[in-house]
C-alpha positions in Angstrom: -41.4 9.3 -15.4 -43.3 5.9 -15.4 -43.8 4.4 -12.1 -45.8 1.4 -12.1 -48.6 0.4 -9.9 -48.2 -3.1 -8.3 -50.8 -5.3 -10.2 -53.6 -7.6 -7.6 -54.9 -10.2 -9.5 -56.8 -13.1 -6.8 -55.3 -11.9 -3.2 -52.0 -11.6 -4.9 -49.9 -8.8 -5.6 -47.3 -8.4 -7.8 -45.0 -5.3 -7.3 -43.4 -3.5 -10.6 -40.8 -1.9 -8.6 -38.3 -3.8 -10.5 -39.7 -1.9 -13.8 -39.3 2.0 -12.3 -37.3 4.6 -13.9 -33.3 3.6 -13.0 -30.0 5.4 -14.0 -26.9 3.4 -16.1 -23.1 4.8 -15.8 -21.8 3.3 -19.0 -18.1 3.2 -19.1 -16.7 2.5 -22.1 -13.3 2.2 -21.5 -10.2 3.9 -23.8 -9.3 1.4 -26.6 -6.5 2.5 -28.7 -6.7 6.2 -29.4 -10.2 6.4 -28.7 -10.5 8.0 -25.0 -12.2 6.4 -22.2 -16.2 7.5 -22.5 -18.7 7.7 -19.6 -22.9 7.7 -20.5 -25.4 9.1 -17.7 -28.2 6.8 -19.2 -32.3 7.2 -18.1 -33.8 3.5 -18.9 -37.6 3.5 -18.8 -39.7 0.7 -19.3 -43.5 0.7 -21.3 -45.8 -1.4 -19.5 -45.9 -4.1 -23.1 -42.4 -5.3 -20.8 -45.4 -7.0 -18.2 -48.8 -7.0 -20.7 -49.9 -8.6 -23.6 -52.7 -7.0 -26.4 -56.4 -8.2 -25.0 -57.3 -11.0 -27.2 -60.9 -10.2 -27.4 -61.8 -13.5 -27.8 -61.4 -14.2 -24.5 -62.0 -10.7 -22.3 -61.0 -11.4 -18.8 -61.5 -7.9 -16.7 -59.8 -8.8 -13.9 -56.4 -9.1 -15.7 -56.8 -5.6 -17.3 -53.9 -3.2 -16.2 -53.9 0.1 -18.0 -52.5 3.7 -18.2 -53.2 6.8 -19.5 -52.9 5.4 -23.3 -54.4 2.0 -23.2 -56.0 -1.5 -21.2 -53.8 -4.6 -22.0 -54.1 -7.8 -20.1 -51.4 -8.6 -17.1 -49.3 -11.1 -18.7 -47.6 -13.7 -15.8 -45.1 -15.4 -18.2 -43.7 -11.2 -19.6 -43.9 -10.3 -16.2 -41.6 -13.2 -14.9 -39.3 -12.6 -17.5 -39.2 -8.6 -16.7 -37.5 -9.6 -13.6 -34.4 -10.0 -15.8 -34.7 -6.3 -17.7 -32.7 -4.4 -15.8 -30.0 -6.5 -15.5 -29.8 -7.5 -19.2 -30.6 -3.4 -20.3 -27.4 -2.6 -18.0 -25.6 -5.4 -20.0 -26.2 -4.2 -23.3 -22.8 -3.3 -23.9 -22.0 -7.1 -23.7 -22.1 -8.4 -27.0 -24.4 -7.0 -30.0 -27.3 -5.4 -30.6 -29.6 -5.8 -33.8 -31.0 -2.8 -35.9 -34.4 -3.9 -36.4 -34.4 -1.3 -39.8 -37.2 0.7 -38.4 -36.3 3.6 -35.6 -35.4 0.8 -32.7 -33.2 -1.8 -31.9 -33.5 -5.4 -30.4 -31.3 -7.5 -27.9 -31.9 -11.3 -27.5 -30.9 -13.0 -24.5 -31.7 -15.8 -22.3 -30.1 -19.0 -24.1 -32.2 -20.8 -25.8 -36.1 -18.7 -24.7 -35.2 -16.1 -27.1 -36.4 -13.3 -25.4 -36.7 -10.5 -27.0 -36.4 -6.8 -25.8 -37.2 -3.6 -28.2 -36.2 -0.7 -27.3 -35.3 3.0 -28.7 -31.9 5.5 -27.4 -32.3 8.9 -27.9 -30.5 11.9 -26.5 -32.0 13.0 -23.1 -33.5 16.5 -22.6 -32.1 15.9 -18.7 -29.0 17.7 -17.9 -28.6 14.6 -15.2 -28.3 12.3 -18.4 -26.8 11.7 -21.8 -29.6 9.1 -23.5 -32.8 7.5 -22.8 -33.2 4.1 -23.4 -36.9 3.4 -23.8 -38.1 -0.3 -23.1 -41.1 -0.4 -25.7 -41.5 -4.3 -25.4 -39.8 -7.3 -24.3 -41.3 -10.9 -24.6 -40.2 -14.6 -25.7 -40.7 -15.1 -29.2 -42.8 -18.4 -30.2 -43.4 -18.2 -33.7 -41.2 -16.6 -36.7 -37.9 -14.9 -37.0 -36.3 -11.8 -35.6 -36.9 -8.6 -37.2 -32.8 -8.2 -37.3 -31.6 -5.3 -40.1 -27.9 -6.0 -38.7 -25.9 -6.6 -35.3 -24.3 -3.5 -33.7 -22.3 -2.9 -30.6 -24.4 -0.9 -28.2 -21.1 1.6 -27.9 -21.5 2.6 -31.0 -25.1 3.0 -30.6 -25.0 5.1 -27.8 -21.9 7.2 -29.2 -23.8 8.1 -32.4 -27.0 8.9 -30.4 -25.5 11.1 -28.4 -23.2 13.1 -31.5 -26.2 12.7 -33.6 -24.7 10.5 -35.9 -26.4 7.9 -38.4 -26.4 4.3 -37.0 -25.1 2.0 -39.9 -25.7 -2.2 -38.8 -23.4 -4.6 -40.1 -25.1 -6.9 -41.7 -25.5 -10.7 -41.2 
């Protein structure tokens, strides 16, 4: 389990509380002859949700933050914008998800700051829970396009996780 340390930076500290391990009861509710479905979900966050890669060209040691695997600097504008995490992760059933082609998927939100939130499902080892759903990064997008393989509803996503099924995208 992640918990992470409140970050000081000049007499000011900014608490991650909002970025601990939390629990999501998805209820997908029965559509046609498909039977209602409820999803113990485990969502975890990677500290690249509140940090940015050191740009070397300009080291500043006071915004370091690390953890057992790495130093990154504290990133103010990702760490505003993480504020919104858990309530768009326990949204994901809203709308669609995008296949990113690789092992992880992608949700946009926030009208037009296109933030953009990576993350992986995979079945949980937990008897408490069904999936995991790993935060591995979330920032606003300011150059490029979308890595986006093919929108998905997140039911099905979480369905085929959890009966290890392939995950097929439509495509745009």
């Amino acid at each position: 389990m992640i918990y992470w340390k409140a970050f000081e930076h000049q007499g000011e500290t900014h608490s991650l509380d909002h970025l601990h391990p939390m629990s999501w009861k998805l209820n997908q509710e029965a559509k046609g002859t498909n039977p209602q479905r409820i999803y113990n979900i485990e969502i975890t966050f990677s500290m690249h949700a509140f940090t940015r890669s050191i740009d070397h060209s300009q080291i500043d040691e006071s915004l370091h933050y690390s953890d057992k695997k790495e130093t990154r600097h504290f990133c103010f504008e990702r760490y505003e914008l993480s504020k919104q995490l858990p309530a768009i992760i326990q949204s994901l059933d809203k709308g669609y998800v995008f296949h990113t082609g690789r092992q992880n998927f992608m949700r946009i939100d926030i009208a037009d700051a296109k933030y953009e939130i990576y993350f992986v499902v995979r079945r949980s080892a937990k008897a408490d829970f069904d999936l995991d759903i790993y935060i591995q990064s979330a920032y606003q997008r300011t150059y490029g396009n979308s890595p986006r393989a093919g929108k998905i509803k997140f039911y099905v996503v979480a369905h085929n996780t959890l009966h290890n099924k392939p995950i097929k995208p439509h495509k745009r």
